[in-house]
C-alpha positions in Angstrom: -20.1 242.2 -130.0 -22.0 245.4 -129.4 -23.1 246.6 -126.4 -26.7 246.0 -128.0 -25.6 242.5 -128.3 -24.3 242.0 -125.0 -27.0 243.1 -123.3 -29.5 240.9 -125.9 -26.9 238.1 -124.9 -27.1 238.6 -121.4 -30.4 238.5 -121.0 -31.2 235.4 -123.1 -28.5 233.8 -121.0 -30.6 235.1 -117.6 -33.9 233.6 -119.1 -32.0 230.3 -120.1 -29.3 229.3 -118.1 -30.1 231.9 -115.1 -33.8 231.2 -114.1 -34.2 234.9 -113.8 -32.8 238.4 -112.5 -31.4 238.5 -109.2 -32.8 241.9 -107.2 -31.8 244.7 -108.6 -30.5 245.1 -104.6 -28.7 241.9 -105.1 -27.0 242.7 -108.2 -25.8 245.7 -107.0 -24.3 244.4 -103.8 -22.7 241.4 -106.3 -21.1 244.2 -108.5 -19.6 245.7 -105.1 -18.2 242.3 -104.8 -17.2 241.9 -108.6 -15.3 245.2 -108.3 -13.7 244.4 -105.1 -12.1 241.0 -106.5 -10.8 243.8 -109.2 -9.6 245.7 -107.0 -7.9 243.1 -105.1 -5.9 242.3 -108.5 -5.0 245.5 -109.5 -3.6 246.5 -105.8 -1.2 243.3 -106.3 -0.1 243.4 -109.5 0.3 246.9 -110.0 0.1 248.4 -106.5 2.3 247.6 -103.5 0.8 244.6 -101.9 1.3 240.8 -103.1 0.1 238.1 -104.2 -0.7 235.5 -101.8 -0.3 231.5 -102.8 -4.0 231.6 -103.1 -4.0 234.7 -105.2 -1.8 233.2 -108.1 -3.8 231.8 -110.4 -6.4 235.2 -110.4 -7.4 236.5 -114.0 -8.2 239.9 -114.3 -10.0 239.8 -117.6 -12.1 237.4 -116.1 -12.9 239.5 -113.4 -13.2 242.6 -115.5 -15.5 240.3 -117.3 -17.7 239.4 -114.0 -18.1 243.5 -113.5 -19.8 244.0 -116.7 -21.9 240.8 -116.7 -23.5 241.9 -113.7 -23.7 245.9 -115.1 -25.2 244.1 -118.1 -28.0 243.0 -115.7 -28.3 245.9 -113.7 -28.8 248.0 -117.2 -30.9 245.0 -118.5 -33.2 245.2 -115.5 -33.8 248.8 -114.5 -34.1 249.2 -118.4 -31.1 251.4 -119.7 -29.7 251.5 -123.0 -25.9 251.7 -122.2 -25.1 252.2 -126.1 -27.2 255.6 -125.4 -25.9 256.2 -121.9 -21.9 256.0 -123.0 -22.9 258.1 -125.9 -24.3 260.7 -123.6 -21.6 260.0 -120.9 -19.0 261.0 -123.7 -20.7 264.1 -125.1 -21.0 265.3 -121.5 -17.5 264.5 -120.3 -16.3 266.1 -124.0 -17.6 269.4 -123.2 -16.8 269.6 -119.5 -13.7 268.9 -119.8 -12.6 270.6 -122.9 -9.9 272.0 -122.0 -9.5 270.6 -118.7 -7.3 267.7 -119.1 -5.0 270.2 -121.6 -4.8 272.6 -118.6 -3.9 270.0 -116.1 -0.1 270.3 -115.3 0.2 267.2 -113.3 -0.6 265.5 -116.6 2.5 267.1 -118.7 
């Protein structure tokens, strides 16, 4: 699927299945949320803390998923192309950082 797509597909699924767009306010403070439950994942199975009994059964592609559904909306309603923003995004992170990342000695 391209981005195009998902963000067709997400949108017919809003109009269908989801009544409508929450706020854009909402949806924001839903993607805080999204990327916490992230967050929460990452710091346990890569970081120091642990997993708790209720924690066990967590999937982070399903919660990676969750962060770019409600993204997808967030694009979808404040009308951004994300195919066009990454595209720009990577053009401007290219010539920024160059030779940045080459230079960088904590990365050797």
């Amino acid at each position: 699927m391209t981005i195009e797509q998902a963000q067709e597909t997400v949108d017919n699924w809003i109009k269908s299945t989801g009544i409508r767009y929450f706020n854009e306010l909402t949806n924001t403070a839903i993607l805080m949320e999204e990327v916490g439950e992230v967050a929460r994942i990452m710091s346990r199975k890569y970081g120091e803390q642990s997993f708790k009994k209720s924690d066990e059964e967590v999937n982070l592609a399903d919660e990676m998923a969750d962060v770019l559904f409600v993204l997808i909306c967030l694009a979808n309603q404040t009308g951004i192309d994300l195919n066009d923003a990454l595209i720009k995004n990577l053009e401007k992170k290219t010539i920024r950082d160059a030779d940045r990342h080459e230079n960088n000695e904590k990365l050797k």
